[in-house]
Each structure stands twice: as C-alpha cells, then as structure tokens.
C-alpha positions in Angstrom: 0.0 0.0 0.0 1.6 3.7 -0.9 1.5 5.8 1.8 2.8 9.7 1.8 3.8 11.1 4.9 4.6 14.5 5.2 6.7 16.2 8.0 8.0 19.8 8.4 5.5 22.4 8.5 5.5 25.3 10.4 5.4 29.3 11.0 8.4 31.1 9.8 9.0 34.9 9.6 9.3 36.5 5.9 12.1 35.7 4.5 12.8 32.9 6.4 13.5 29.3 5.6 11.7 26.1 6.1 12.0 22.0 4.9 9.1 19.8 4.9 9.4 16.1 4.1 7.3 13.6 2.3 8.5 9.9 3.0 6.8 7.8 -0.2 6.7 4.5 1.5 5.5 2.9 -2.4 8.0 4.3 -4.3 9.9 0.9 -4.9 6.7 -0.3 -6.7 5.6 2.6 -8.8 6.1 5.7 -8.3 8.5 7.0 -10.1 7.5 11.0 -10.1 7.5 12.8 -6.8 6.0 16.8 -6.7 4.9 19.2 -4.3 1.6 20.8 -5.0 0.0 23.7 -2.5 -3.5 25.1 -1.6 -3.7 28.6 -0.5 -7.2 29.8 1.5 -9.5 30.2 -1.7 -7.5 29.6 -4.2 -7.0 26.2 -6.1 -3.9 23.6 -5.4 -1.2 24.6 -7.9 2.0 22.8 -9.0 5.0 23.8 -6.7 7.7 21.7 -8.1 8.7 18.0 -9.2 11.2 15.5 -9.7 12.1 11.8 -11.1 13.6 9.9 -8.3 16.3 8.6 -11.6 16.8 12.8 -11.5 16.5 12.8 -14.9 13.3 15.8 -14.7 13.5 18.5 -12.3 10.5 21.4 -12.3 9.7 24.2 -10.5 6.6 26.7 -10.7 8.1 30.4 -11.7 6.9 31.6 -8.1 9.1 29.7 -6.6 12.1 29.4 -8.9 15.0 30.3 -7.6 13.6 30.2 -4.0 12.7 26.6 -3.5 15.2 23.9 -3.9 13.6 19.9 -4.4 16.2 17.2 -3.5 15.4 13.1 -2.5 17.0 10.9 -0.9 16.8 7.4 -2.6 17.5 5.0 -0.1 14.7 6.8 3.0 12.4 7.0 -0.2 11.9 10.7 0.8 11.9 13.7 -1.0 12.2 17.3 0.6 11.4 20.5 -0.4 13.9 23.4 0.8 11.8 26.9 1.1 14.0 30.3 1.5 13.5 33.7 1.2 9.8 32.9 1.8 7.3 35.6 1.3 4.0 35.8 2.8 2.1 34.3 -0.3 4.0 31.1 0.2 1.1 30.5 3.2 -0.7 27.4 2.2 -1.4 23.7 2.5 1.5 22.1 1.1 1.0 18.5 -0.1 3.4 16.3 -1.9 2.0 13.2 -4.1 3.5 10.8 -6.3 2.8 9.5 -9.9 3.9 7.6 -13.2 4.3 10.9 -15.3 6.9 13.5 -15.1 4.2 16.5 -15.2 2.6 19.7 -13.4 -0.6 18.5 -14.2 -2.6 17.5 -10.3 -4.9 14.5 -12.0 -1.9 13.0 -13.4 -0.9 12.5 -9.5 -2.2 9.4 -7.8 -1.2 8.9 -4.4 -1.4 12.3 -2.0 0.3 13.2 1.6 -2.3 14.4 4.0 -0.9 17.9 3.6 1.1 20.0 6.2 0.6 24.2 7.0 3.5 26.0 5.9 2.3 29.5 7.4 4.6 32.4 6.7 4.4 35.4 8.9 4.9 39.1 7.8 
C-alpha cells in the first residue's frame, strides 16, 4: 500500500527558511515522479515543483524558482522541499503526491500526503 507522509510544516517569519518532508513508502513499486503541489485559502492547489527519483526531470513553478530547492534521498524513499527567502504568499497547504508521469498536471498524481501548513508570517 503507498502511503505519503509529510513532516515539516510550520510558522516562519518572511524571509525565512523552512524544509518539509514527504517519505513515499510505495515508491519501490511505482512511483516514479514525486512533486509538491499547495492550496492557498480560496485559491485552487497549484504545482509547486517536481522530480524523477532517476533525477533525470527537475521542475519548479516560476513563483518559486530560484527560491525553493527539491532534492530526494533514494534509499529513505523521501523527498524534501527546501523553502528560502519565503514571502508571505508562500502560506498554504502544502501537499506532496506521487505518480507515473513527469508533469505539473494535479490529475496525473495518484497517491497524495495528507498535507502540512507552511504559514509564513509578515
């Protein structure tokens, strides 16, 4: 059974930095595509950034770019996602899921974390 457990959420000041985890406990079986997707208050969940645990596709969003840093660590089947410099639009639900297809696209995503608050302060 794939299971998604996030860790790492928090309240940070602007400009500050935070890491949240995601431990894909199916990855060995078929999940080759790991990305982080978040939900603001009222606003639709939108693509954050993604990866390919061969690191053959790396993608991030252009709010984040240059900000957020995405990097896995193969043998704990977890990925992370390094936040800096974050503003206070960054607030949201941040969730990370895991797929067959190296894309942006949420539906494409099967398997889902419960989601952990990232709250940035101003």
């Amino acid at each position: 059974q794939v299971q998604m457990v996030e860790s790492g959420g928090g309240v940070v000041q602007a400009g500050g930095s935070l890491r949240i985890s995601c431990e894909d406990s199916g990855r060995t079986f078929r999940s080759p595509v790991m990305a982080w997707f978040r939900q603001a208050p009222g606003k639709e969940r939108e693509f954050v950034a993604g990866f390919r645990w061969t690191g053959t596709w790396t993608y991030y969003s252009d709010s984040v770019k240059g900000r957020f840093t995405i990097s896995r660590d193969n043998a704990k089947n977890t990925g992370y996602l390094q936040m800096n410099s974050l503003k206070s639009e960054d607030t949201a639900v941040y969730y990370c899921a895991a797929g067959m297809v190296a894309t942006i696209r949420e539906s494409d995503y099967r398997y889902w974390g419960q989601g952990t608050q990232v709250t940035v302060s101003s």
